[in-house]
N, C-alpha and C positions, 0 to 999 in steps of 0.2 A: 504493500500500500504506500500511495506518497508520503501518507503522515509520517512512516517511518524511515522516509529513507535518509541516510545520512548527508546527503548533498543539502536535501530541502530544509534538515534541520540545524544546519548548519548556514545557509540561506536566511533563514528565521533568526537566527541567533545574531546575525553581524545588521539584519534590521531594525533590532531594537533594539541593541545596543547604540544604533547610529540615533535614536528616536529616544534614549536614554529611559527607557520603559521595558513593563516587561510584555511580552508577545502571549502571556496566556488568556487576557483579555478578546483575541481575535479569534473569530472560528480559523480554523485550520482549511474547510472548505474554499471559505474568501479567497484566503493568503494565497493558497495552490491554485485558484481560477486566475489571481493577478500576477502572480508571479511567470504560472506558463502564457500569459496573455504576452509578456517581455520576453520571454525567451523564444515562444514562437515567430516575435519581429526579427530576431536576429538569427533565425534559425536554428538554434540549440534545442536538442531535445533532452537532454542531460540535468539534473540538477547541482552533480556535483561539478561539470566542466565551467555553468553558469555561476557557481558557487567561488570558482578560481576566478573566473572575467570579474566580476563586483572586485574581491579582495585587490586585483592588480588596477584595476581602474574606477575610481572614485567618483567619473560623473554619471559612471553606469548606476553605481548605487543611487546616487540624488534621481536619476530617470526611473530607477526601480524606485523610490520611496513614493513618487510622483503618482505613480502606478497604482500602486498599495493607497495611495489616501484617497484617490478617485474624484474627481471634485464635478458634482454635477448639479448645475445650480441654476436658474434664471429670474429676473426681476420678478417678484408676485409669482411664485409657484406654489400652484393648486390655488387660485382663485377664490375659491369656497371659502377658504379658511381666513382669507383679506376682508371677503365680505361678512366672515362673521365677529369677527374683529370690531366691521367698523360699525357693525348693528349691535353687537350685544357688549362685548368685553369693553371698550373704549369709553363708552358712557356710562358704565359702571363706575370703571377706573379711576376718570374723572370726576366723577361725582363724591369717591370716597376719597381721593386726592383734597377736594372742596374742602368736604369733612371735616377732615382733619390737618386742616390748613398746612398743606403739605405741598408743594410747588415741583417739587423732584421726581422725575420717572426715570428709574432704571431698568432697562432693560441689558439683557445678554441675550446674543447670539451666535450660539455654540458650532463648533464647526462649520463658521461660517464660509469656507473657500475662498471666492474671489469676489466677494465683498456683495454681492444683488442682494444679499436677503436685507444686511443690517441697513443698508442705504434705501430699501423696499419700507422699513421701519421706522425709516426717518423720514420718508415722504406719507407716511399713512398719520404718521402723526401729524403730520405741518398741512397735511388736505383736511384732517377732522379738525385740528383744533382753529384752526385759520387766524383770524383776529385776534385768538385769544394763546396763540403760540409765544408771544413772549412773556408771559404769566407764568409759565413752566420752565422747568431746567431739564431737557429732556436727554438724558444719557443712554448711549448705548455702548455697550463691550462686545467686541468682536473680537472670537475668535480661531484659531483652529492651528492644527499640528502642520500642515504642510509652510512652509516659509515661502515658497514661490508663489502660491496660491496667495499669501497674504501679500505679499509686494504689488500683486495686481491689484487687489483691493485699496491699499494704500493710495495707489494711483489714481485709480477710479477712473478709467478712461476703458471706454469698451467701445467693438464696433459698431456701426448703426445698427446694421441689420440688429443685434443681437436685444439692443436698446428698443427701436420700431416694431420688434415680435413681441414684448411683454409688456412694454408700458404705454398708457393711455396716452394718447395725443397732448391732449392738454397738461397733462404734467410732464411732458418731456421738453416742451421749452420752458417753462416754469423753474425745474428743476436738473436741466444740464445745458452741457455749452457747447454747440455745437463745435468741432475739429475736423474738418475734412470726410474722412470717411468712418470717424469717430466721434464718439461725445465725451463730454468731461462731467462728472457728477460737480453740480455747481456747488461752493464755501458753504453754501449756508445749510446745504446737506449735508456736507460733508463734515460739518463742525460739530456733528453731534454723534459722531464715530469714533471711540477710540478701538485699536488694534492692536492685536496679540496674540502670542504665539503661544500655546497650552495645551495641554495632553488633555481629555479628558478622565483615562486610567492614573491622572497623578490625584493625590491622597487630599492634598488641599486646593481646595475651589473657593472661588469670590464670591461673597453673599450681601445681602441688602437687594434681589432685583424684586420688580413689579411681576416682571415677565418675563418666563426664556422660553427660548426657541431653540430646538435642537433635533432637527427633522433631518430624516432617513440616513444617520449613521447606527443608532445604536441594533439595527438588523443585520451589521458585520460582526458583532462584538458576540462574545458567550452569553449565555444564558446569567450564570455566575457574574460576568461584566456586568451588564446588561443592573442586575440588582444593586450591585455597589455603585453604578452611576446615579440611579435614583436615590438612594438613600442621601447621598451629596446634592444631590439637587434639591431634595426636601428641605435642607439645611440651607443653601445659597436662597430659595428663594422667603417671602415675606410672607406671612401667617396668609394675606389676602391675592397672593400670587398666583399667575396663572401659568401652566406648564403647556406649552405646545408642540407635538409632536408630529413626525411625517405620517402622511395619510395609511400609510400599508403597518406602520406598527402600533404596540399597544404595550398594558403594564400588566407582566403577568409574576407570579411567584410569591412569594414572601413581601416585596416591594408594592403589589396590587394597595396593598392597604392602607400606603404612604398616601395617596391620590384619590380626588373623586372625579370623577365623568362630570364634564361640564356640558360641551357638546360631542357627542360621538362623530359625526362626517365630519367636521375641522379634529379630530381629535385634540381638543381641547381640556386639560383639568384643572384641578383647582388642588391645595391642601388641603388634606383631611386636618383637623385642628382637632380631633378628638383620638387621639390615639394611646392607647395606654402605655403608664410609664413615660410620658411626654410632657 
């Protein structure tokens, strides 16, 4: 079997090492689909021959890690979940924000790529709150493992096409600047982004958010992973926070009972504030 061979687990071993983590978090399925996915380009069918190519050439590995983090991502993905955001969670939000004379919104978005989702979250907020946006201090953390993926984000410059398939007409001259056969996410979006580079599998995670976002990574991750991310996440986010997840996964195990069902099609939760021993 590939789990066992000595090339792939050797393979596995100089990638988290490189990632400064440890690799039992990841199914071993994934890791073997991306990995032969890179060797099939170069045509090696070998794990241990591919095992020697990484160790003697270093940008092999950054092109293999690239591989392994998979970054698939576009402005407003899954629609459904934007509009239930902007009907039900937002004016909630807002309104206990009011409350509790509290000006501040933090949000985190977890594996973010190459930045559409958290700059998707800064325009959702600056189209709902309109007039009433500089009343708030609206923070976002963004972040994710791959570093190439975050330098694009950084940048915020993507091509049209890529800008003109997901974002609304009317907020793409609002909120970018056009560049030739590119746009540039415009200051005033972009000022409410900060960027960073974080493992999800590392032990301590940033807390105080309203809201995180962290859609369609954790269905690479083990079952076992999979629960220790939630249990940290129960803790990052704020008694009245909302947890939002990609549409194909869900909270099952031990962890189910950190979370309640806010909406099922945005998969949407909430904290359970009733938990024993809490």
């Amino acid at each position: 079997m590939d789990t066992e061979d000595r090339g792939y687990q050797l393979i596995k071993q100089e990638l988290f090492k490189h990632l400064n983590t440890s690799g039992q978090g990841y199914k071993d399925s994934y890791l073997i689909r991306r990995i032969r996915a890179r060797m099939r380009k170069l045509g090696i069918n070998d794990f241990m021959e591919y095992y020697q190519l990484i160790k003697r050439n270093k940008q092999e590995l950054e092109d293999l890690l690239l591989t392994v983090a998979i970054n698939v991502t576009e402005f407003f993905r899954d629609p459904i979940v934007w509009k239930t955001l902007e009907r039900k969670v937002l004016p909630e939000l807002i309104e206990f924000k009011k409350r509790h004379h509290d000006s501040t919104i933090n949000v985190w978005s977890a594996a973010c790529s190459t930045g559409q989702e958290p700059y998707s979250i800064a325009m959702m907020f600056s189209e709902f709150l309109g007039d009433q946006l500089p009343r708030f201090n609206i923070k976002i953390l963004a972040t994710d493992i791959d570093r190439e993926a975050l330098n694009t984000a950084i940048k915020g410059i993507y091509p049209r096409e890529i800008v003109e398939k997901s974002v609304p007409k009317h907020m793409i001259s609002k909120y970018f600047l056009p560049m030739g056969d590119h746009y540039r996410i415009s200051p005033k979006i972009r000022g409410h982004v900060q960027f960073r580079q974080f493992n999800l599998l590392s032990d301590a995670y940033p807390r105080g958010f309203d809201m995180i976002f962290i859609r369609n990574v954790l269905i690479y991750m083990t079952k076992e992973a999979q629960e220790g991310v939630f249990r940290k996440l129960y803790d990052s986010l704020e008694n009245h926070g909302y947890l939002i997840l990609g549409k194909t996964e869900t909270i099952l195990g031990n962890a189910a009972q950190l979370f309640k069902l806010y909406d099922l099609v945005a998969r949407i939760y909430v904290k359970n504030q009733n938990l024993p021993g809490r």
